[in-house]
N, C-alpha and C positions, 0 to 999 in steps of 0.2 A: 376394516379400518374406518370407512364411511361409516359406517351405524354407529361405531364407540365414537368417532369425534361429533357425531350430531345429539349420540345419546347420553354420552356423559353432562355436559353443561345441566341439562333438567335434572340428572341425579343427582347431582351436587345442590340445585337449587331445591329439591324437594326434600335431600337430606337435611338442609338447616330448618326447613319449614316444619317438619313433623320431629327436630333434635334429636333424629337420628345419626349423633356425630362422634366422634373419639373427642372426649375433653381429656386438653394435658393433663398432667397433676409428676411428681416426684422422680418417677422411673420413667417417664415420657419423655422425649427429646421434643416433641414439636412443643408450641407457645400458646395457640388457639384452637378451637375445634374443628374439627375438620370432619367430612365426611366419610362415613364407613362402607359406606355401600357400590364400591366399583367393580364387586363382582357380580350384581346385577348389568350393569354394563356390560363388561366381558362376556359374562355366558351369551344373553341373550344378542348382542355382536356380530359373537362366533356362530352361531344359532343360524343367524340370519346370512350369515355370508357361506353358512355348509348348503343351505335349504336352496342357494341358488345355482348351484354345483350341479350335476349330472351323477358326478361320481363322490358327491357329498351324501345322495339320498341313497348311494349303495351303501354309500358307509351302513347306514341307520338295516342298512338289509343284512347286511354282515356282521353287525355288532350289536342285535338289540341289547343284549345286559350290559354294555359299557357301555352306553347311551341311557340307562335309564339308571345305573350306576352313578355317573356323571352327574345327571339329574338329580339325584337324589341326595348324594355329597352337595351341592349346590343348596341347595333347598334348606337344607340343615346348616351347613354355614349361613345363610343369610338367615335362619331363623337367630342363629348365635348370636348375628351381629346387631338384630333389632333385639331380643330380652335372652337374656344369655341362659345356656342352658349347662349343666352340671358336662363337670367334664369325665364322667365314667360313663354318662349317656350318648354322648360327643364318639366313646370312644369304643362301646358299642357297637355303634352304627357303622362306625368305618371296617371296622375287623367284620361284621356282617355281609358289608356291601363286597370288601376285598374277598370273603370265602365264595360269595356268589363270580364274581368275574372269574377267581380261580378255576372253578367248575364249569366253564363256558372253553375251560382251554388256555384262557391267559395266563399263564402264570409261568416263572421259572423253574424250565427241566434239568437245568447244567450249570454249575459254576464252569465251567471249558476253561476245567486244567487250574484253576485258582487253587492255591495253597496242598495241587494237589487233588483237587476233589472234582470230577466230571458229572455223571450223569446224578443227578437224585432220584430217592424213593418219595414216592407218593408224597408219604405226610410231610418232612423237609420241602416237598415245594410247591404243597399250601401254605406250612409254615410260611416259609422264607419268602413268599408271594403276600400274604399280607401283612409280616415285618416291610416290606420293601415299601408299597403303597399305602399303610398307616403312618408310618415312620417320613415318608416323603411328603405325604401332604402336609402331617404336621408341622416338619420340618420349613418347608416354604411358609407356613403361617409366622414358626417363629421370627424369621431370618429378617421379616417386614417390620424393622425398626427405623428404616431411614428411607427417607422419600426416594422414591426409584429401585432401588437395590431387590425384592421381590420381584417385582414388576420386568425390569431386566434382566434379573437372571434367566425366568421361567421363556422369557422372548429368545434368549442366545440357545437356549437349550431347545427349543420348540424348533426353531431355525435349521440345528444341525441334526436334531432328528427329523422333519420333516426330508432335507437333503437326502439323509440315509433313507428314508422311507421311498423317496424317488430313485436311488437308484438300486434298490430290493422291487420296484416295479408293484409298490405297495399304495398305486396310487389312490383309491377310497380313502387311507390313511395320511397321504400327503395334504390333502384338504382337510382334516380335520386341522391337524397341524397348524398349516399356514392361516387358517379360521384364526383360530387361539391366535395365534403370531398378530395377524392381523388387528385384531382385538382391541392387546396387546398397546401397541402403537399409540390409537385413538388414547388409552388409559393411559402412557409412560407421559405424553404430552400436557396431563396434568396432572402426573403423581411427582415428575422430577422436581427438584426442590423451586424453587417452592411448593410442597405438594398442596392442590385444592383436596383434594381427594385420594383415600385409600383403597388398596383393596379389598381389604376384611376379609373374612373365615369361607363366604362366599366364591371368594376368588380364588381359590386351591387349586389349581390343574397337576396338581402331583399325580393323580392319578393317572396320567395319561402316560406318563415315563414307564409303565411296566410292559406297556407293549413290544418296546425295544428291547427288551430285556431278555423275551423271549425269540426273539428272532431267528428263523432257523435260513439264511438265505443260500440259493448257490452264488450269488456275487458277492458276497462280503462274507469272510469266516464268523459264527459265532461269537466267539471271544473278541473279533473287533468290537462287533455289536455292545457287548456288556462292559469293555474295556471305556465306549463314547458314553454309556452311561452312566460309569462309576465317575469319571470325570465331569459330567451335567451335575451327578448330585454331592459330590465329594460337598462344598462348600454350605449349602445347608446342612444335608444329613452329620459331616464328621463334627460343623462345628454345635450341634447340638448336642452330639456324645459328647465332645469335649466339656460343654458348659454342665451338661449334668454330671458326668464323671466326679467335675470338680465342686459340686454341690453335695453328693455323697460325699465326696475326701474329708468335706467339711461339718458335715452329723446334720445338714439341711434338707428338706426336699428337693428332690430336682427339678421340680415345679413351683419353687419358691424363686419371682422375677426378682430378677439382677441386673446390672450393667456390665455383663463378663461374654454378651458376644462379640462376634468377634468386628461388627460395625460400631461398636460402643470400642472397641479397643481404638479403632481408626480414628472415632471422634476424638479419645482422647488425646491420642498423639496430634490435633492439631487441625488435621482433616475437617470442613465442613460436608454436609449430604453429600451435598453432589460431588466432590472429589471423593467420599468415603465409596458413593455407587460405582463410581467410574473404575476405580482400586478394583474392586473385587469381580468388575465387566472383565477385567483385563487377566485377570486370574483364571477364571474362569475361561478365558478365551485361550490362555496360555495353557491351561492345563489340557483342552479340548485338541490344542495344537501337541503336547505334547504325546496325547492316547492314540492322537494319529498318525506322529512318524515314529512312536516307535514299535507300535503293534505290530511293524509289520518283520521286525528284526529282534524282539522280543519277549518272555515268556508274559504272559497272563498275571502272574502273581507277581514280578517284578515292577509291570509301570505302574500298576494301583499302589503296589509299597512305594514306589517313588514319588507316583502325587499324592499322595496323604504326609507323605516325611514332607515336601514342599510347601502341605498346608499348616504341618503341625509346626513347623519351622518360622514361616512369618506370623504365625501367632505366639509361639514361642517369644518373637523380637519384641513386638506386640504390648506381651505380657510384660517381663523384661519395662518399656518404658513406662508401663502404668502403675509399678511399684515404685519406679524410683518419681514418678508423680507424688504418690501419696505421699511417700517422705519428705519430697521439698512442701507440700504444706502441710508437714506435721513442722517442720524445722523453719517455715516463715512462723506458724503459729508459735512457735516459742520465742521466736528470734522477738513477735510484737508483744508478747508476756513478757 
């Protein structure tokens, strides 16, 4: 947290000096340019605050390919964010770096009883290991449309897994954690609205979510595990199916930008940033609270069907007032014809 709030300010002031900055334009919500680079901040933060750990430098002994994994996601976002790079190369790299980590052991062995389905076969959880951390990095990239809302999700989530990782007695992993968390902090204090500064492509710690995923602990059942992290990524990952779903529906790509997620819905309804970030803290916090009273009363496939109905439901209301939006200024614009 001391390193991002000492190192942030010079990134910000070296982003305007070399115009390495996000300029508004049309699909943009902010007004001026801002800087893109605070996940040089972050990483190298976190970096700095694992390096003075004891059991930060096990990590690095324990995890070289997720460490150099990390590195390398990193490195590639921030090349993105200074001269952009095609996004089949983007996408490359990731499903590369994810088959590598897979191979190291990380990866998802068990849906535990989800829809029905427990142990997987090999290829299913490579597959389903780098659908899970392509799909989540990206996902957190998309979801940074309003100052604070990436930045604090990725910290609530970092938080409650770091927790869990303390008490699976997974301490080398609890510092990494709180590192990021840390981070974190120094960046939230100037991304929240008014943000000076963004995260950019740089700042992805999606990847670090698969580690819970796989979790096999004697104090906490599996399916808790995967149960706290379908609720951390319910709100990025579902609402990025949801926005491309509804981009297919429409004979578009799903990679054609719009104003249809779901912090654009909250702007609409009236919401400024910082209420639109705080809204979906609080979702998020709910949902987290809900994966953990009822996991322990019931089944697997039931609470994930119920926080995804709960998300698809206040986006459902959501949508709902942004139609009947359009039409009050289609019907002022007639009313001044």
């Amino acid at each position: 947290m001391l390193f991002s709030l000492l190192l942030i300010p010079g990134v910000i002031a070296l982003s305007h000096k070399l115009n390495l900055v996000d300029k508004p334009d049309a699909r943009k919500v902010h007004k001026a340019p801002i800087s893109r680079l605070g996940g040089i901040a972050i990483f190298f933060s976190a970096l700095a605050g694992i390096l003075t750990s004891r059991q930060g430098m096990e990590a690095f002994r324990i995890w070289p390919v997720l460490f150099s994994s990390v590195s390398l996601l990193f490195l590639v976002g921030v090349r993105d964010d200074i001269k952009s790079i095609s996004a089949k190369l983007r996408f490359l790299i990731q499903i590369c770096l994810a088959v590598s980590l897979a191979s190291t052991g990380i990866r998802l062995t068990s849906f535990y009883g989800m829809i029905g389905i427990h142990e997987l076969g090999i290829f299913w959880q490579y597959a389903f290991t780098v659908l899970i951390i392509v799909g989540a990095t990206n996902a957190f990239n998309l979801i940074d449309g309003v100052d604070g809302l990436a930045g604090g999700l990725a910290f609530i989530g970092l938080l409650v897994l770091a927790g869990l990782s303390y008490r699976l007695r997974l301490y080398p992993l609890v510092i990494l954690l709180v590192a990021f968390a840390g981070s974190l902090v120094g960046f939230l204090r100037n991304n929240i609205s008014p943000a000076k500064i963004f995260m950019g492509d740089g700042g992805s710690v999606g990847i670090l979510l698969i580690e819970k995923a796989n979790a096999a602990p004697l104090l906490l059942q599996p399916s808790k595990a995967a149960i706290l992290v379908t609720a951390i990524l319910i709100i990025p990952v579902f609402d990025t199916w949801r926005v491309f779903a509804s981009r297919i529906r429409k004979g578009i790509s799903p990679f054609k930008a719009d104003k249809t997620h779901i912090h654009h819905l909250f702007l609409i309804a009236g919401l400024d940033h910082r209420k639109t970030s705080f809204a979906l803290y609080s979702l998020e916090i709910l949902l987290i609270l809900l994966a953990l009273f009822l996991s322990n009363s019931t089944g697997v496939s039931i609470v994930i069907l119920l926080m995804v109905a709960m998300f698809h439901g206040m986006t459902a209301i959501l949508r709902i007032n942004q139609e009947m939006e359009l039409w009050l200024a289609v019907i002022k614009k007639m009313e001044l014809e």
